[in-house]
N, C-alpha and C positions, 0 to 999 in steps of 0.2 A: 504493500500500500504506500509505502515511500517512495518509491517510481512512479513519478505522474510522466506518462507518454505525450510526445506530443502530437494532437490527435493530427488524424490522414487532411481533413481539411488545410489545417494549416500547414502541414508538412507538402502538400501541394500547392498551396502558396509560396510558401520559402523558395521552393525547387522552379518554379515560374518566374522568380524574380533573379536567381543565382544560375539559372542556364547557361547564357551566355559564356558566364567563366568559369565554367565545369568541368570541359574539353579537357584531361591532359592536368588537372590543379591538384595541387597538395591541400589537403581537407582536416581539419584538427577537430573532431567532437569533446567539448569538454562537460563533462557530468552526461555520458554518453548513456548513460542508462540500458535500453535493452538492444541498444548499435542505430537504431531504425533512423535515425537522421543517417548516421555516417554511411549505413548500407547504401542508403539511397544514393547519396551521394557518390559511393563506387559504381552503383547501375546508372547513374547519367554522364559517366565516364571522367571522374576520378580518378588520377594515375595511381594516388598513394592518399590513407585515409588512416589515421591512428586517433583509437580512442577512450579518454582517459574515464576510469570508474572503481573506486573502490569498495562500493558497496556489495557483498555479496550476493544477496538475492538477486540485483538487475545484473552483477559479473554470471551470474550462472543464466541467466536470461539472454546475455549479451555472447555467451561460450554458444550455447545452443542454437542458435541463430547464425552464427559461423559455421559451427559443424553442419548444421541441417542445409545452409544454400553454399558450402562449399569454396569458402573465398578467405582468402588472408587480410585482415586490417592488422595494425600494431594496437593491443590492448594494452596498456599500463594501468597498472591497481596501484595506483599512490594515491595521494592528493593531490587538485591541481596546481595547488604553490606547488607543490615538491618538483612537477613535472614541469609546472616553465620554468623552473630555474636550471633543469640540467635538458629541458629538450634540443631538439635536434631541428632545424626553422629550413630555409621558412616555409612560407604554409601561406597560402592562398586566399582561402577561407578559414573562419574563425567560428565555429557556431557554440556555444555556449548556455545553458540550462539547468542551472543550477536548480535545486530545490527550494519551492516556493518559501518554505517557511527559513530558510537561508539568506535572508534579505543582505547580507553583509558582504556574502559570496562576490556579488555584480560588483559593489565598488575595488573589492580587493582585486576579481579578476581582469575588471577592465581596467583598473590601475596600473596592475603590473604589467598589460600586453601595450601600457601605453607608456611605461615605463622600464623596467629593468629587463622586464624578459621584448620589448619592442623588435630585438632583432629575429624573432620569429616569425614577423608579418615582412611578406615578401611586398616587393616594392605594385602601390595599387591594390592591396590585400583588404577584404570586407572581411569586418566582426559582427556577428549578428547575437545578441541575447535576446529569447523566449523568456520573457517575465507576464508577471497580469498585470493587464490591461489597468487594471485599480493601482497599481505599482509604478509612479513614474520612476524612471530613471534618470540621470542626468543627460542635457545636451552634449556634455564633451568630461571626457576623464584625461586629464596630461593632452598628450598628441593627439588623441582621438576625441572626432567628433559624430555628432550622429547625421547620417545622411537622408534617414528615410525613418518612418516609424508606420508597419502596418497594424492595425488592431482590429483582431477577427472575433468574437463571441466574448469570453473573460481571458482572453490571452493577446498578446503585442507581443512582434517580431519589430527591436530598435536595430538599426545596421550604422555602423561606424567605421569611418577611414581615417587615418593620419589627417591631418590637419594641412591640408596643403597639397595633399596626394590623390 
């Protein structure tokens, strides 16, 4: 019950707005839950897709769903401080989903993609955070600003680039 998925509507929205630079991109799921963003994302041609989750129940969620459709992502069980700090960049796409009652998550983790871990986002690289819709977020964290803000039923998809980029 601590895996809140994000539902097919929205996740078809996301994938209608991020086409375009799919082709061929490096894909980062953070608080990746049962994979179903990042899979997607390797089925609309993703070269390479790694996705961070330590919680057990969605890591056994997120195994079975690799072994059942047959495909390699990099899963990493840390935290995702732990893992911008020693990842491996850059990375194209940013998509981000913290757990709702984590409110603290968002600033920490768009802080640091917008600061210390920044060299991860390839140059022209969108960060997108799933938060609710009742939840604003900030217009800009460090370097990142936000570019676009959709909000579909009780959920908003914010998308953020470098400042300048």
């Amino acid at each position: 019950m601590a895996t809140r998925p994000t539902s097919d509507r929205l996740r078809e929205t996301l994938f209608n707005v991020l086409a375009p630079r799919l082709e061929g991109a490096a894909f980062l799921d953070l608080y990746a839950g049962s994979g179903a963003v990042g899979l997607e994302a390797l089925s609309r041609g993703a070269a390479r897709v790694e996705c961070v989750e330590r919680a057990q129940p969605a890591l056994k969620a997120l195994r079975a769903n690799l072994n059942r459709l047959g495909v390699r992502v990099g899963v990493h069980t840390v935290s995702v401080a732990a893992y911008l700090k020693r990842a491996q960049g850059p990375f194209d796409v940013v998509f981000l989903d913290p757990p709702y009652d984590a409110a603290e998550e968002y600033a920490t983790t768009l802080g640091a993609l917008s600061g210390a871990a920044q060299s991860l986002l390839a140059e022209g690289a969108v960060v997108i955070a799933e938060h609710r819709r009742k939840e604003k977020l900030e217009d800009g964290y460090g370097a990142l600003e936000r570019t676009r803000l959709l909000e579909q039923g009780d959920a908003a998809l914010s998308f953020y680039a470098r400042r300048g980029g």
